[in-house]
N, C-alpha and C positions, 0 to 999 in steps of 0.2 A: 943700809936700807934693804928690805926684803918685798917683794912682789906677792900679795897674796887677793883671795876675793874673799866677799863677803856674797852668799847667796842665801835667799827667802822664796820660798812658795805657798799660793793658796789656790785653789783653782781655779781661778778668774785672772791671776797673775802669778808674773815672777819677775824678780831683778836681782842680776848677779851684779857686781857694783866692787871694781879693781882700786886698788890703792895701793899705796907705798908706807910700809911703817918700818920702826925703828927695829932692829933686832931685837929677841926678846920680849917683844910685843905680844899681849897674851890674845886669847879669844876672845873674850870678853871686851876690851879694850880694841880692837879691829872691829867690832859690830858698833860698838861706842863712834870709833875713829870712822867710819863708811857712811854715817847718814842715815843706815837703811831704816831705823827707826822710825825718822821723820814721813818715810816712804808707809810703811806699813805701821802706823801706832801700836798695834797689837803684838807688840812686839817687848819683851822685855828683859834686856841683856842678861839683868839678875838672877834672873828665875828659868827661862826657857832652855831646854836640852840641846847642846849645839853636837857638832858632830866634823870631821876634818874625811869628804868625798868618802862619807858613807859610816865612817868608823864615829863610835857615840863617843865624846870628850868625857870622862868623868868628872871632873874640875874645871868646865872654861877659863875659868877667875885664875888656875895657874898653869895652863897650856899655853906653853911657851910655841907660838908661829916661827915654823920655817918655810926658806924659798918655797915658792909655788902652793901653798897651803888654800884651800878654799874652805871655810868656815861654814858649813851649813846650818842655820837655824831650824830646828822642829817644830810645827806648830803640834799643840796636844791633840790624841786621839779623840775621835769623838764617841769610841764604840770601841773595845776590847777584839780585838781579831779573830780571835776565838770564838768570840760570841755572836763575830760577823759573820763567820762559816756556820756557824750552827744555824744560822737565821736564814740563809740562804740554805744550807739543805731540807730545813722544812717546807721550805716554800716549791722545793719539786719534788715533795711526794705529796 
């Protein structure tokens, strides 16, 4: 067994949510196994971009978890970054 979290945020909350899985345990599978679904419904293991303390998963479905691994779920942008800055430099000149 391997110690890892599962964590989700949206701006009104967050919950990181610790559990024990088998080795070999993928990411997808550890979000599945944590609940946090139930917590946040908008949530959806299959689809959503996870990420291991920062770094983007390519594959959750076959990212294999080791010791200490914390799975962060990404909710989607709402607004292109780019397009965030750009909106914000017109708005001070």
């Amino acid at each position: 067994m391997i110690d890892v979290e599962v964590a989700f945020a949206r701006p009104d909350r967050q919950e990181i949510v610790r559990l024990q899985v088998e080795e070999g345990t993928t990411a997808v599978e550890a979000v599945r196994a944590s609940g946090i679904d139930a917590i946040f419904p908008e949530i959806d293991p299959e689809k959503d971009d996870m990420g291991i303390f920062g770094k983007v998963i390519k594959s959750p479905s076959a990212h294999e978890l080791r010791q200490g691994d914390r799975v962060e779920i990404y909710r989607p942008l709402k607004i292109d970054p780019k397009e965030a800055r750009l909106n914000r430099a017109k708005k001070k000149t």
